[in-house]
C-alpha positions in Angstrom: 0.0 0.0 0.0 1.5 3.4 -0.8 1.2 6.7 0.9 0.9 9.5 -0.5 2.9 12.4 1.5 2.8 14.7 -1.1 -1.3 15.2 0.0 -1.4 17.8 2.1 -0.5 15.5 5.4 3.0 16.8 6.8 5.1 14.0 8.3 6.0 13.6 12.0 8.7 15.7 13.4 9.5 13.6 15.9 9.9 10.5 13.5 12.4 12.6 11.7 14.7 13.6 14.4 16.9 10.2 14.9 18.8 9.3 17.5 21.5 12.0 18.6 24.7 11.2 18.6 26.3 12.1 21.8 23.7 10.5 23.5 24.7 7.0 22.1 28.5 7.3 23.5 27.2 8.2 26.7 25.2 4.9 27.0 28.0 3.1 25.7 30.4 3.9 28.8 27.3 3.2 31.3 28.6 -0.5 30.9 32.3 0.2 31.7 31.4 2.6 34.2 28.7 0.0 36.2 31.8 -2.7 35.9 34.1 -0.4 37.0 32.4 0.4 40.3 31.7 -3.1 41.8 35.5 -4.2 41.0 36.7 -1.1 42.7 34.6 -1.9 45.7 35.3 -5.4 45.9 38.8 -4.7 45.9 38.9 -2.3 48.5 36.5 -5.3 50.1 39.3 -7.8 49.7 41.9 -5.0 51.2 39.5 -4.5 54.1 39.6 -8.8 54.8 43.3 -9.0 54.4 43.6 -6.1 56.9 41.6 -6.6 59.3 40.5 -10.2 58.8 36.8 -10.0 58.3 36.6 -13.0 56.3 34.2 -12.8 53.6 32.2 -9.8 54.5 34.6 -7.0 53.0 34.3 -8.5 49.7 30.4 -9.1 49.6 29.5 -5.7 51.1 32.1 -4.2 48.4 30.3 -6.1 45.9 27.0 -4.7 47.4 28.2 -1.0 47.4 29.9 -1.7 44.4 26.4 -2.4 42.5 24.4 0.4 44.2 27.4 2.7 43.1 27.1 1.5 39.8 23.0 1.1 39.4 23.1 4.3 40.5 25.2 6.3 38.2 23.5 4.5 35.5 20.0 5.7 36.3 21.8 9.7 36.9 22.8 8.9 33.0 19.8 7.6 32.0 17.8 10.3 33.6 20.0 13.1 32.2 19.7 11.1 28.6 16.3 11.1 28.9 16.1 14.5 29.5 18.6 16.1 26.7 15.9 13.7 24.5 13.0 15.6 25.8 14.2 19.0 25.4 15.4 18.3 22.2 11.6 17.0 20.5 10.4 19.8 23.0 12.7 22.7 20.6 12.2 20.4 17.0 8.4 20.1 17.2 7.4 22.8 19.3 5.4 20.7 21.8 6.3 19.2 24.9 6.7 15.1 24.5 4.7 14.6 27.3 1.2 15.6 25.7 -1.0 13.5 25.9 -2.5 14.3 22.2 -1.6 13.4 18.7 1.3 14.5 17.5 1.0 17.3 15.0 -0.8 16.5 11.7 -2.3 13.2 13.0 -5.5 14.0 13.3 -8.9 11.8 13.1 -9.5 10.7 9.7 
């Protein structure tokens, strides 16, 4: 079936917007970054057990730390992500992305 966009219907701006760019290589180092903080913490955990000698415990509570560390930073990135996307449909179509009506030119047929 072919559609005519030459009648008078204007396409979606926000369909024509793509991903942006910088936003991609931030997600990318999310990964690295969530790794990085649980095998920082559970080697400070291991330091703490061979210093003090508390067995298991400084390596599973660095682990634990280690993953809030790192679940947290990911959801600052993916909030601030979200956000740069927001404002930027918000400044290309004109209309904030959390409307709750259709998007410009899709009307009732």
């Amino acid at each position: 079936m072919h559609i005519d966009r030459d009648a008078g219907e204007p396409p979606d701006p926000v369909s024509l917007l793509g991903p942006e760019p910088s936003s991609h290589g931030q997600l990318i180092g999310l990964g690295v970054q969530f790794a990085a903080a649980i095998v920082l913490c559970v080697f400070v955990g291991q330091w703490v057990d061979r210093r003090f000698g508390a067995g298991p415990w400084g390596v599973l509570v660095g682990a634990g730390v280690g993953f809030a560390a790192g679940f947290y930073a990911l959801l600052r990135a993916a909030r601030r992500v979200n956000r740069t996307e927001e404002s930027r449909v918000t400044a290309k179509t004109g209309r904030d992305s959390r409307d709750n009506g259709p998007p410009p030119g899709r009307g009732d047929p």
